[in-house]
C-alpha positions in Angstrom: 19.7 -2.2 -17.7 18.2 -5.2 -15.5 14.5 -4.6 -14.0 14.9 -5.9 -10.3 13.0 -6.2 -7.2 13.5 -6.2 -4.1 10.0 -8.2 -2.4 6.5 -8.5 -4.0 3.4 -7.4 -1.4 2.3 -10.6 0.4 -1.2 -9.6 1.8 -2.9 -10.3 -1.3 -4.9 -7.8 -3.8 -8.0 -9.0 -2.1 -6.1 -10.0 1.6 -6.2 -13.8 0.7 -3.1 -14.2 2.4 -5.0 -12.9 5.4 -8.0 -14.5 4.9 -6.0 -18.0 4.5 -4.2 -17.6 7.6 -7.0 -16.5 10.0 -9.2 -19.6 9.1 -6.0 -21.7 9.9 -6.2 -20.0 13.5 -9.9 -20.2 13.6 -9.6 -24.3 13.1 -11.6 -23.8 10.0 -8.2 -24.4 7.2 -6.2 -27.4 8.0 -2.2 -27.4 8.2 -2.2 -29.1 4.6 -4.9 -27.0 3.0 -3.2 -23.8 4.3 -0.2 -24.9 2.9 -1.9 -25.3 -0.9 -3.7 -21.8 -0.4 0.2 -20.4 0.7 1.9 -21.8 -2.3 -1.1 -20.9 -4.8 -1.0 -17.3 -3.7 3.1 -17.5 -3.9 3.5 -18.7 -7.1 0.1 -16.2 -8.3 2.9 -13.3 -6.9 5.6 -14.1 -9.1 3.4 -15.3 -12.2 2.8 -11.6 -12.1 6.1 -10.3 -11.8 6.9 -12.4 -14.4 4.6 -11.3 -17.1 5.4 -8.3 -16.1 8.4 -8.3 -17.8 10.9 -8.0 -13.9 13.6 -10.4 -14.8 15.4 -9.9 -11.3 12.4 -11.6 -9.8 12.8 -11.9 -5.8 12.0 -15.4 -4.4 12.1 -16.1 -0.7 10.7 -12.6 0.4 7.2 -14.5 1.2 6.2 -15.7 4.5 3.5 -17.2 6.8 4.0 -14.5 9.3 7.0 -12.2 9.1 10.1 -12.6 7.1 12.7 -12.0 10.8 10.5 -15.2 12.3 11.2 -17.4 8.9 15.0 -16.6 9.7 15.0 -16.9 13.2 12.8 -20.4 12.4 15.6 -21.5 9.9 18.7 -21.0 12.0 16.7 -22.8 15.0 16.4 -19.6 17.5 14.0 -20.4 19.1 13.5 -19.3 22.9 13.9 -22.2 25.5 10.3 -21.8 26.4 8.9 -22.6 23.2 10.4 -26.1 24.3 11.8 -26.5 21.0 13.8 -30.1 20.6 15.9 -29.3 17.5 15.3 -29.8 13.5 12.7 -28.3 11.4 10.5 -26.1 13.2 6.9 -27.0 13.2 4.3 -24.7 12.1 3.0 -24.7 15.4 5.9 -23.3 17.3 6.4 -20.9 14.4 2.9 -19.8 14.6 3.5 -19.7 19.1 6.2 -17.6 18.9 4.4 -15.3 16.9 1.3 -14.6 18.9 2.0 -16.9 21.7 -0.5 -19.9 23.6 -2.1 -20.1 26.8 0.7 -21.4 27.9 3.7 -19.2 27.2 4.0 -15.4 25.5 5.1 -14.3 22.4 8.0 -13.3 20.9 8.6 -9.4 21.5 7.1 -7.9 18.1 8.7 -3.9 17.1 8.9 -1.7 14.2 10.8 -2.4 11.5 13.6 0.3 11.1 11.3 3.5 10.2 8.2 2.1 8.8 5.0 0.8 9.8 5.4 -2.9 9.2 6.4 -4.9 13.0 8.9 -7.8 13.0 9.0 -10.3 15.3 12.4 -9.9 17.2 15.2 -12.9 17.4 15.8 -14.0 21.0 19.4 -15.3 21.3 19.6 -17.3 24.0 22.2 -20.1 24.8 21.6 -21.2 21.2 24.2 -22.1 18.4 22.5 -21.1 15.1 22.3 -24.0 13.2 20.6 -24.8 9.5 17.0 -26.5 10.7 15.2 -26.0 7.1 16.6 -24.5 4.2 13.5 -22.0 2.8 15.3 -19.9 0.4 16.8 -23.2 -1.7 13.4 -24.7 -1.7 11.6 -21.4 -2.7 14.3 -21.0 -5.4 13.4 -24.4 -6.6 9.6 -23.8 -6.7 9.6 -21.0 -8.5 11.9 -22.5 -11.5 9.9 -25.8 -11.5 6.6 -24.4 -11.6 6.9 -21.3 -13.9 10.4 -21.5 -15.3 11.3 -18.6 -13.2 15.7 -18.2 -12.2 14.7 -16.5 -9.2 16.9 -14.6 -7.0 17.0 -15.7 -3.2 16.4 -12.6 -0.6 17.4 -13.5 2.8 18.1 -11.0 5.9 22.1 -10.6 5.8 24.2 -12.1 9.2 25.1 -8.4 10.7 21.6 -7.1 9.8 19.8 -9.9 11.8 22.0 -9.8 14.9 21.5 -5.9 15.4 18.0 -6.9 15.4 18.0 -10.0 17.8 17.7 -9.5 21.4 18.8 -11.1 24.9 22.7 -11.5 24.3 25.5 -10.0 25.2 27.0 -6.8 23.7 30.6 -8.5 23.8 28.6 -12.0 22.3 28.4 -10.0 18.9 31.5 -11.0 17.5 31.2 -14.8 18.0 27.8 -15.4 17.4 28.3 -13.2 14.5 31.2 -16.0 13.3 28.8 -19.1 14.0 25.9 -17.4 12.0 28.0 -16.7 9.1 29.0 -20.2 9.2 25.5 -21.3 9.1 25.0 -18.7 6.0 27.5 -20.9 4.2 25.7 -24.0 4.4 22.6 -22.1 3.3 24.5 -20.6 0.2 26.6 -23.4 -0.9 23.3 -25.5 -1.4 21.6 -22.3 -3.1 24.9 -22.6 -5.6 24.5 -26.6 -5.7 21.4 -25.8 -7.5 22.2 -23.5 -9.6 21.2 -20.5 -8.1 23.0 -17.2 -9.9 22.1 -14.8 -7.1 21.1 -13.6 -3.8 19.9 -10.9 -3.0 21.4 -10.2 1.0 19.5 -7.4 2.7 21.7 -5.6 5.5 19.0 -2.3 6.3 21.5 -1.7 9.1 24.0 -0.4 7.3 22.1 3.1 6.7 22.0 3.2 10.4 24.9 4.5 12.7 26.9 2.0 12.8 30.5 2.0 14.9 33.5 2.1 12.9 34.5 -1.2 14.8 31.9 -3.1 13.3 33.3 -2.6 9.9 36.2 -5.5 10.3 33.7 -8.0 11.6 31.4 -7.0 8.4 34.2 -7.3 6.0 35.3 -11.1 7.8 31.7 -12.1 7.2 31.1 -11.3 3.5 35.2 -12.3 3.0 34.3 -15.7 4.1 31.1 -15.9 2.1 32.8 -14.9 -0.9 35.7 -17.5 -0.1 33.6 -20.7 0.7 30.8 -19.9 -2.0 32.7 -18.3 -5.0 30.2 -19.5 -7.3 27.2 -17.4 -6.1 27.1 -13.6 -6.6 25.9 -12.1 -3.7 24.0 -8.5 -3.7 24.0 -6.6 -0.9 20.8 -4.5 -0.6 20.3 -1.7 1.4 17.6 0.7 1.9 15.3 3.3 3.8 18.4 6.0 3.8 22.0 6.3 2.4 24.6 4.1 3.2 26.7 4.5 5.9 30.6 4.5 5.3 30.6 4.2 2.3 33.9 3.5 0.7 34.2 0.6 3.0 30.9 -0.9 2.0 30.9 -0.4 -1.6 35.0 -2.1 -1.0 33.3 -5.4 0.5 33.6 -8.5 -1.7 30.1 -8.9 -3.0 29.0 -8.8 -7.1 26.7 -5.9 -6.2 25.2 -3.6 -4.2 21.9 -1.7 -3.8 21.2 1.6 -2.6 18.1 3.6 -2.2 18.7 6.8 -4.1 14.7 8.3 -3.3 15.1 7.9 0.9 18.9 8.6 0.8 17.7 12.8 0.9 21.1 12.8 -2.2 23.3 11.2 0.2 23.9 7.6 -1.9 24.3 10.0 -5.2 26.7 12.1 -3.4 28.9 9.3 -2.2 28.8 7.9 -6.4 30.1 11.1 -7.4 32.8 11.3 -4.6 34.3 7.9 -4.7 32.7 6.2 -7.8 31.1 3.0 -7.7 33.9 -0.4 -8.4 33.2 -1.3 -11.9 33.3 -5.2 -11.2 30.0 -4.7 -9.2 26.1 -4.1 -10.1 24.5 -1.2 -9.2 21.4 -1.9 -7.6 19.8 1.7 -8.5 16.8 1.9 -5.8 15.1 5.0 -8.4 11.6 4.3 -7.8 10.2 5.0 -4.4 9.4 1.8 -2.8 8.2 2.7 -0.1 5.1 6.0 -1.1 2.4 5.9 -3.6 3.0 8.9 -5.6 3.5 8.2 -9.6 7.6 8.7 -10.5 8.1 11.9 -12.5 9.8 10.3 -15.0 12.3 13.3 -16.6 13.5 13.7 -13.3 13.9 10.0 -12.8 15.8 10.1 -16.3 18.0 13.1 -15.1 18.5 10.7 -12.0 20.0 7.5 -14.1 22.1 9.7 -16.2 23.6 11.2 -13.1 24.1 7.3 -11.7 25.4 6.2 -15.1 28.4 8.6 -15.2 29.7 6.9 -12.4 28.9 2.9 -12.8 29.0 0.5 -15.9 26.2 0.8 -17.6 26.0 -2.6 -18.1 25.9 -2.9 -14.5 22.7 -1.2 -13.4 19.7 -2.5 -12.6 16.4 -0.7 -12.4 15.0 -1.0 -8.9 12.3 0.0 -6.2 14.0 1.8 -3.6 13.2 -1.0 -0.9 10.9 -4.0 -0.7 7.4 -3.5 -2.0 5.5 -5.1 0.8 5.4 -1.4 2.5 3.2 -0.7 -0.4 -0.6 -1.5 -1.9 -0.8 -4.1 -4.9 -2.6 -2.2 -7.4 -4.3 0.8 -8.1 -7.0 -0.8 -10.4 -9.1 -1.6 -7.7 -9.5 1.6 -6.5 -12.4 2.2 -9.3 -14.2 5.0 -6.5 -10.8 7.1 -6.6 -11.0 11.0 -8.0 -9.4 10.1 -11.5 -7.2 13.0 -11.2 -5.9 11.8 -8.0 -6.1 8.1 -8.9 -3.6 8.7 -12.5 -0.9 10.1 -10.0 -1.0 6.9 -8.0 1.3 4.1 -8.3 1.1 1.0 -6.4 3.2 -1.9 -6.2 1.6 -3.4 -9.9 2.1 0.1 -10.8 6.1 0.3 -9.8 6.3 -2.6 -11.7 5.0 -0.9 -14.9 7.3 2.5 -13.9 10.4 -0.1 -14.1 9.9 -1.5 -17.2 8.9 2.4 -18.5 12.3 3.7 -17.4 13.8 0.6 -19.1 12.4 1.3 -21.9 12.9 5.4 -22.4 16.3 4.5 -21.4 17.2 2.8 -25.1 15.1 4.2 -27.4 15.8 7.6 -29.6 14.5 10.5 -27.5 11.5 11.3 -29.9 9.9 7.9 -29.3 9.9 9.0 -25.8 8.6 12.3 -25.9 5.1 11.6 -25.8 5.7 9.5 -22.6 7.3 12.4 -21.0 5.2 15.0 -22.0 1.6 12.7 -20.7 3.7 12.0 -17.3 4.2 15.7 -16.8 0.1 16.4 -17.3 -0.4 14.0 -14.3 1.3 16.4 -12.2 -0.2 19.5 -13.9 -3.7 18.0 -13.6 -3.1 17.7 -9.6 -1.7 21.3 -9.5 -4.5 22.9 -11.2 -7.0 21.4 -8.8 -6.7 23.7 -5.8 -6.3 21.1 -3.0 -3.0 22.5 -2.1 -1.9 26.2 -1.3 0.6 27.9 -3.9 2.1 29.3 -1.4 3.0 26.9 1.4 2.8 27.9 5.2 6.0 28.9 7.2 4.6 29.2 10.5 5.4 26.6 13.2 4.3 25.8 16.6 8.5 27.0 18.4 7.4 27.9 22.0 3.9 26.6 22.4 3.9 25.4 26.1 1.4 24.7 29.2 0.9 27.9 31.1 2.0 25.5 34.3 4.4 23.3 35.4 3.7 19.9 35.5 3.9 19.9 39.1 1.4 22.7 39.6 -1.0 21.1 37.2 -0.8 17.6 39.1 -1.6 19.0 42.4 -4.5 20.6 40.4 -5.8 17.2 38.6 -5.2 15.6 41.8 -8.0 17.6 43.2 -10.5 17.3 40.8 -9.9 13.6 40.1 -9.2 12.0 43.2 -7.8 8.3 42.0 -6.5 5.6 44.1 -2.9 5.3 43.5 -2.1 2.9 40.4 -5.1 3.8 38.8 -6.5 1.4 36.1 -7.2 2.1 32.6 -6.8 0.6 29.2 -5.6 2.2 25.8 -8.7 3.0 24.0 -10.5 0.7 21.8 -12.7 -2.5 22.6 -13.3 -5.9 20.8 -13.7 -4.6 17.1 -16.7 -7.6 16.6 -18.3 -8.9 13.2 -20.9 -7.4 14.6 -19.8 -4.1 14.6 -17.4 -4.2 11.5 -21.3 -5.3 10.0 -22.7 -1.6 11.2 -20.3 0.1 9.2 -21.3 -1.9 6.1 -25.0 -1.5 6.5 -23.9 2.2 7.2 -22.0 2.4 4.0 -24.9 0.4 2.0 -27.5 2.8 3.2 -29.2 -0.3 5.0 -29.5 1.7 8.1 -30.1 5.5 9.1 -27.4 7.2 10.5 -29.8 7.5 13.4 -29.9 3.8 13.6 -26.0 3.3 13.2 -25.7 5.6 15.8 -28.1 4.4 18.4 -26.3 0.7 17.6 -23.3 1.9 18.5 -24.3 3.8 21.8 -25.8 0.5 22.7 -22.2 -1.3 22.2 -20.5 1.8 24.4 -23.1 1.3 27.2 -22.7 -2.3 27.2 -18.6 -2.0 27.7 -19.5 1.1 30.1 -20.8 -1.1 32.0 -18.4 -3.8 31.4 -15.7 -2.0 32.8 -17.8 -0.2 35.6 -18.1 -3.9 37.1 -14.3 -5.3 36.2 -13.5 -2.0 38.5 -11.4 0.5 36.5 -10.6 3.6 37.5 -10.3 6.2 33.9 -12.8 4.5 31.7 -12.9 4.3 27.5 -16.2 4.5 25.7 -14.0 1.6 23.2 -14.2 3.2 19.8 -16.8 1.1 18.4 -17.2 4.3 15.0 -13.8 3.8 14.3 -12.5 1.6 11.6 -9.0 2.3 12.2 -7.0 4.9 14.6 -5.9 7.1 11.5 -8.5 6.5 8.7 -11.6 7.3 11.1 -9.6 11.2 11.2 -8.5 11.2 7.9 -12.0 10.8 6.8 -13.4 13.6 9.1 -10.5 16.2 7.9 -10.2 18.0 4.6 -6.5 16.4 2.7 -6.8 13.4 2.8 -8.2 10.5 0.6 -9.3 7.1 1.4 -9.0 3.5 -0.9 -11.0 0.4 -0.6 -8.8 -2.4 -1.3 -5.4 -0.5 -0.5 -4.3 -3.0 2.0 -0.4 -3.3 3.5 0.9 -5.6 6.1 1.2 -4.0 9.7 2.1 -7.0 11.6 1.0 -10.9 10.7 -2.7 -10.8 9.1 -3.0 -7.2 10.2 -3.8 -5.0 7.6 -3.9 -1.3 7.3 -5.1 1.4 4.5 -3.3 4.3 4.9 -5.3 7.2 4.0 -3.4 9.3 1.1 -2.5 12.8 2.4 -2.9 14.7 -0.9 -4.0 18.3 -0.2 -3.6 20.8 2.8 -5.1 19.5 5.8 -8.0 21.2 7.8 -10.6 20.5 10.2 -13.9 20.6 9.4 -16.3 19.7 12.3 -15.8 17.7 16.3 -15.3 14.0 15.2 -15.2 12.3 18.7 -17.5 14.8 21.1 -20.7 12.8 20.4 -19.7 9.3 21.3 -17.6 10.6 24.3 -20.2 12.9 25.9 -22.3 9.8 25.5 -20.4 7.7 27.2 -19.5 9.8 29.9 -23.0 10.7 30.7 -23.2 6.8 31.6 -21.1 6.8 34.7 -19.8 9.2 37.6 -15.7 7.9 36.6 -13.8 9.7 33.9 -14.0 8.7 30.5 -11.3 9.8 28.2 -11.6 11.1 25.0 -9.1 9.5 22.6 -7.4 11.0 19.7 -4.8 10.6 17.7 -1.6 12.3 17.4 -0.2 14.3 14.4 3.2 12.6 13.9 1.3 9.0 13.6 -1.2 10.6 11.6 1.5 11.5 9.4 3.8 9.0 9.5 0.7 6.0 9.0 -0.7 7.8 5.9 1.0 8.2 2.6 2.4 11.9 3.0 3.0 14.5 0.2 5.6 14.3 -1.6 6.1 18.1 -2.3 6.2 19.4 1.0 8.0 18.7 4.1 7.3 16.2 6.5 7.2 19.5 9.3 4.7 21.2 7.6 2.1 18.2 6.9 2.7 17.5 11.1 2.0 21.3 11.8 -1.3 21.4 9.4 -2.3 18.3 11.5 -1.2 19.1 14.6 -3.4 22.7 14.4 -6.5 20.6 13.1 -6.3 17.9 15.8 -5.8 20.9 18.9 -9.6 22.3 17.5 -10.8 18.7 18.6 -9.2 19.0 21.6 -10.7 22.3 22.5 -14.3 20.2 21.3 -14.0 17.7 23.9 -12.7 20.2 26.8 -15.4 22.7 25.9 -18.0 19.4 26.1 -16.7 18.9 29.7 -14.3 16.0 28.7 -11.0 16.9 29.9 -9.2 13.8 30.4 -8.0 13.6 26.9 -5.6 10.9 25.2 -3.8 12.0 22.1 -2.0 8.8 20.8 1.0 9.4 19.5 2.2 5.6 18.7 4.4 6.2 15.8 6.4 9.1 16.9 9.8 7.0 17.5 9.3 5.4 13.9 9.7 8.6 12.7 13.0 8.7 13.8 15.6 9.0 11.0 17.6 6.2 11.0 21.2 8.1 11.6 21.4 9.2 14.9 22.7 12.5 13.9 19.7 14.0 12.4 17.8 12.7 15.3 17.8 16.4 17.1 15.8 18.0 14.1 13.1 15.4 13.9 12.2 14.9 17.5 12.3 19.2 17.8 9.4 19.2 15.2 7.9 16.3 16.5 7.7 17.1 19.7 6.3 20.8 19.0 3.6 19.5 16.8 2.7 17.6 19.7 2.5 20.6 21.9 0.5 22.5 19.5 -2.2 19.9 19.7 -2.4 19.7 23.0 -1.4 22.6 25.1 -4.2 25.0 24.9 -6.2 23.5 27.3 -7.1 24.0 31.1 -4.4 23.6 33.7 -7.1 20.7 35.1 -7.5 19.2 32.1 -4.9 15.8 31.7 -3.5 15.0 29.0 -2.3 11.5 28.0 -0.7 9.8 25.3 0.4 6.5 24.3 3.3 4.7 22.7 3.9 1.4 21.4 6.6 -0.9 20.1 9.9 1.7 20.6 13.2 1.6 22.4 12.1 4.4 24.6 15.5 4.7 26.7 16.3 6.7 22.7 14.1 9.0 23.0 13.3 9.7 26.8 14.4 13.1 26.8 11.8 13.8 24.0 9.2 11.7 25.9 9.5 14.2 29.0 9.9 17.2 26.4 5.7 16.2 25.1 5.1 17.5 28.2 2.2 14.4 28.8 0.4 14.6 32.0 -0.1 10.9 31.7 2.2 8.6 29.0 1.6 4.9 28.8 4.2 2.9 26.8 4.5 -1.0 26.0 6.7 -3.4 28.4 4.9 -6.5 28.2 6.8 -8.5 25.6 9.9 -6.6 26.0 9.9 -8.3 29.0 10.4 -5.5 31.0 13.6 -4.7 29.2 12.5 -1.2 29.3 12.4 -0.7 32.9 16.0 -0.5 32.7 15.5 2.2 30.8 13.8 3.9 34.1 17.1 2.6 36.3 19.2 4.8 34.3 16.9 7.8 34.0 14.3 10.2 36.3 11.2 10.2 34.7 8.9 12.7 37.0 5.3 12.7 34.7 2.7 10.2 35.4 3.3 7.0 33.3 1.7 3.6 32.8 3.6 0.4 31.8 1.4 -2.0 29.8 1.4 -5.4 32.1 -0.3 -7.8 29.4 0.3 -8.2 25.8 -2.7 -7.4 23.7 -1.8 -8.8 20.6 -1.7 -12.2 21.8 -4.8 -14.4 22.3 -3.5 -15.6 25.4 -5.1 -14.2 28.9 -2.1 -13.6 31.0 -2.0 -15.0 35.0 -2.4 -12.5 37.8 1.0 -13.3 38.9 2.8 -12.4 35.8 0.9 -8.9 35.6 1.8 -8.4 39.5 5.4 -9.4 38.4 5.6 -6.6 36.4 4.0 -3.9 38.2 6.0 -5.1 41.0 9.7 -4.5 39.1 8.2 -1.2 38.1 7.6 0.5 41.4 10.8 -0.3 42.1 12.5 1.9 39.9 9.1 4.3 39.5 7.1 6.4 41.7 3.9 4.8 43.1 2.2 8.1 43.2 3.0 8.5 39.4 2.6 4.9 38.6 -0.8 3.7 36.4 -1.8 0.3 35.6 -3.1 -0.2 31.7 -3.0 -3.0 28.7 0.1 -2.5 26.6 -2.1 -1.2 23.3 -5.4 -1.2 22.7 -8.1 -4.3 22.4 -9.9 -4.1 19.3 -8.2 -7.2 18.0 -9.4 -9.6 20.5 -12.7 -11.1 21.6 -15.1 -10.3 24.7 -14.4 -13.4 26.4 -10.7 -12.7 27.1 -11.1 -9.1 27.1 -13.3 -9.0 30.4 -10.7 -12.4 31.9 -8.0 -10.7 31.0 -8.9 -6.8 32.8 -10.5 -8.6 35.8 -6.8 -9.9 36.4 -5.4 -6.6 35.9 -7.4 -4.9 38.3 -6.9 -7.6 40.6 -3.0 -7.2 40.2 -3.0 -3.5 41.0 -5.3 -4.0 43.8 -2.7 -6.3 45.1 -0.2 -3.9 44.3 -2.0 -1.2 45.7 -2.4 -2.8 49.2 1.5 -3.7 49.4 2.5 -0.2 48.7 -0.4 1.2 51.1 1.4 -1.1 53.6 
């Protein structure tokens, strides 16, 4: 068996892929001296993979920004008002379309399938796709002229790409579909020209619900593939769930295929044992989960391959993560400050590699050279038993059937009494400019430099100065800008029992943005109130409505690494009861406009529609149970991000939200149309500006947009908000940027009052 991957982490084991970019953007790396840091950090990547011992090493799979953009870049997509002229596309443009210039937005940035990482989406306009820059054949011939290295080429398949591109027709499909495959043959024929063996072609779609009457126009693709570029074997990778229709996929002409057998909840090894697997192909055996940070039990990972192996060639397998490992830390060795019981059940992306080569190795020696293996994996997992953090019996209970006393009608005409807003009333998300020098507070905190009387006095100072900030741009519902919190998840992960925290367990979120998921390793409890103080604070600075802001339990869940013996339901319903005791903290300190973000609930969705009814139940009622034991005066809100909400707008209504506020800015508006085709009758705010963008927006385009939505919306239900929150950008365009969107909905205001 072959040892494969699928894509190496790019941030860096100390975020110099971050770092490198950022100074580029700050004027302080040139073009030329980012492009030396880029390809000394690439070729440091696969150095690694290739000492350590992966001989299907992925080339390709880095990027500047996001791996979609680098496609869209190559097959020259880019939107008309990027004023793009044809060839290769500069670095500049790339770099526009990404986070957009004071001139023109950005591209429109969403989740990638059911994870945490954010792709920039494809806009298909009245373009051809042509070849601009070939970047897989010159990453191919990087890597074997600087470290010897017969890489294997990953590039986003045709049919993959296209589902996830935007502004064409749904009858366009077909054709463009044709002309993109046709550019895929010039890209493949010059990867063969080479010498190039493989390429690995990643079609993620496939484990979605995809129409029967796709299936011809996938086999015409990878027929014509395999007709005009005979010479290179293609593999056609899949993850994040089991395939769907099988026997037609695993009947495509291709020289493998990958499947995800951790995510695929049995289905992929199901299918194997149905229909067998073609014995001319590879197996790409996706055994190691790619995707968590939980060490592989390696006898049932054995148990696993035997089951695989009685239904493909042997020969024919190759050892893989179950998807690409950029979802993932790099390494657990620098997480020195880690409980070493917890800490030897961890497995990062240097750590995957290591479980590969393991499971390579067990796999051809005589069973008594492996027992001792075996037999130290299995005291990992003792070890964490034995320590108590988790129950041995685990709960049953769940939240079925907790509701609001009232309607939301009756508890609107109740709000609407004691808060008596302007109609559109202003507001923004929650946080405010995250600054060096507040990120500094936190490190003299952690360093014991300052007093936590000291810290805390600092960062009162910082609420009262954005207190006052927004008391003078004239907002309506105020923030007190979350200048404790390091990130929206971490800063409640620390403050509840369950969870453990890392230091240099970075992965990608969107461009340089980096998260650490907390690690969700025992049963979750609260402890103390972890946002009263700095809300009660803030409020007693104005006579407006501060809201306190919390986040939800699904995006609690789904941003940490979650258990991996329990349930995904139970871990939400442990949160969700922990997160309704703050609640009840901020009501019973006289806060009772209360935000409970819940960002990340759509990403939860599984990716076949059909088992979408049993997530979004659970989802929804962990929701509830946070947040419905309150006063009938007290409104809630939530917020959303980044989702195709005309999915899920039944289960949007169902949270039963007194106030939901969802992005729209770089959609466009796209999902007003959502609105045109369905009542929504709770209060709801539509973000007008793009946050993650340095650009300041005009008045004009914000008015645009609150314009278009009052007309499919109510005014009396309609609020006017950012579309996330601001802790990424600076003061300057902070303040320029809300003055216009106060001015906007003032406008607004008077032409509806008129």
């Amino acid at each position: 068996m072959k040892t494969s991957l699928l894509g190496y982490p790019r941030i860096g084991e100390k975020r110099e892929w971050k770092k490198a970019l950022e100074a580029h953007w700050a004027g302080n790396l040139s073009s030329e001296d980012l492009h030396a840091e880029m390809k000394a950090i690439r070729l440091n990547h696969l150095k690694k993979q290739q000492d350590a011992g992966i001989e299907m090493i992925p080339v390709g799979d880095f990027t500047y920004y996001d791996h979609i953009l680098d496609a869209a870049a190559m097959f020259g997509l880019v939107p008309d008002r990027f004023e793009y002229n044809g060839g290769k596309v500069s670095l500049e443009t790339y770099f526009d379309m990404a986070r957009g210039n004071k001139d023109v937005p950005a591209s429109e940035m969403t989740k990638w399938y059911n994870t945490n990482y954010h792709y920039i989406v494809p806009e298909i306009e009245n373009t051809t796709p042509t070849l601009t820059a070939n970047y897989l054949l010159d990453a191919y011939k990087e890597a074997k002229e600087e470290l010897g290295i017969e890489g294997k080429p990953v590039i986003i398949g045709p049919y993959s790409f296209l589902k996830l591109a935007k502004h064409y027709k749904n009858d366009a499909f077909p054709e463009l579909l044709t002309q993109l495959t046709d550019v895929y043959v010039q890209l493949f024929q010059a990867l063969a020209d080479e010498g190039a063996q493989w390429v690995q072609v990643d079609e993620p779609s496939l484990v979605t619900t995809i129409p029967e009457a796709d299936l011809p126009l996938l086999s015409k693709v990878y027929d014509t593939l395999q007709k005009e570029v005979p010479q290179l074997n293609v593999l056609l990778q899949t993850y994040f769930e089991a395939v769907s229709h099988y026997e037609k996929v695993s009947e495509l002409p291709v020289a493998g295929i990958g499947l995800d057998f951790v995510h695929d909840r049995g289905k992929n090894l199901h299918a194997l044992q149905t229909h067998g697997f073609p014995k001319d192909k590879v197996l790409g055996a996706g055994v190691i989960d790619g995707r968590n940070i939980w060490k592989a039990k390696l006898k049932d990972k054995l148990a696993l391959l035997k089951e695989i192996q009685k239904n493909a060639d042997n020969d024919k397998v190759w050892l893989q993560p179950s998807a690409n490992l950029l979802h993932t830390p790099v390494t657990v060795e620098n997480e020195p400050a880690l409980d070493a019981t917890l800490k030897q059940a961890l497995s990062f992306a240097d750590e995957k590699m290591e479980e590969l080569r393991t499971l390579q190795y067990l796999e051809v020696e005589k069973p008594e050279a492996t027992d001792k293996i075996l037999e130290d994996n299995e005291e990992i997992f003792a070890a964490l038993r034995t320590k108590g953090w988790r129950k041995e019996e685990p709960d049953t209970a769940t939240s079925k059937g907790v509701s609001r006393p009232l309607s939301y009608e009756e508890r609107r005409k109740k709000q609407l009494e004691k808060w008596p807003l302007p109609k559109l009333p202003t507001t923004t998300i929650g946080s405010f400019p995250q600054t060096r020098d507040v990120r500094r507070l936190r490190a003299r905190l952690k360093k014991g430099e300052l007093t936590r009387s000291e810290y805390q006095s600092a960062i009162q100072s910082h609420i009262k100065t954005w207190i006052d900030h927004q008391e003078a741009i004239g907002l309506d519902v105020l923030v007190h800008g979350e200048f404790e919190r390091n990130d929206m998840v971490e800063f409640f992960g620390e403050r509840l029992e369950g969870f453990a925290f890392t230091k240099n367990a970075w992965v990608q979120s969107y461009g340089s943005r980096g998260v650490k998921p907390p690690i969700i390793y025992g049963d979750v409890r609260f402890k103390e109130p972890m946002t009263v103080e700095e809300t009660v604070y803030a409020q007693s600075l104005t006579d407006k409505p501060v809201k306190g802001m919390l986040t939800g339990p699904v995006t609690i869940l789904n941003w940490s690494f979650e258990r991996d013996d329990l349930p995904n339901q139970q871990v939400a319903f442990q949160i969700a009861e922990a997160m309704k005791e703050e609640v009840s903290a901020l009501e019973d300190a006289g806060i009772e406009m209360i935000q409970i973000d819940e960002p990340a609930l759509r990403e939860g969705l599984p990716l076949k529609r059909e088992d979408w009814p049993t997530y979004l139940e659970w989802a929804v009622q962990a929701f509830r149970l946070s947040s419905s034991y309150v006063k009938n005066t007290t409104q809630i809100h939530t917020h959303m991000c980044y989702s195709e909400f005309q999915d899920i707008i039944n289960a949007i209504s169902a949270l039963d939200a007194d106030v939901i506020s969802i992005e729209t800015s770089r959609s466009q508006g796209d999902i007003l149309e959502t609105f045109e085709e369905n009542v929504y009758d709770k209060g709801i705010g539509l973000g007008v500006y793009d946050i993650h963008s340095p650009r300041v927006p005009s008045e004009e385009e914000m008015l645009h947009i609150i314009r278009r939505a009052l007309s499919v919306l109510p005014d009396d239900l309609f609020w006017v908000n950012p579309d996330c929150g601001l802790k990424t950008r600076n003061e300057e365009e902070t303040v320029a940027a809300l003055k216009k969107m106060v001015n906007a909905a003032q406008k607004a205001r008077a032409e509806v009052t008129s």
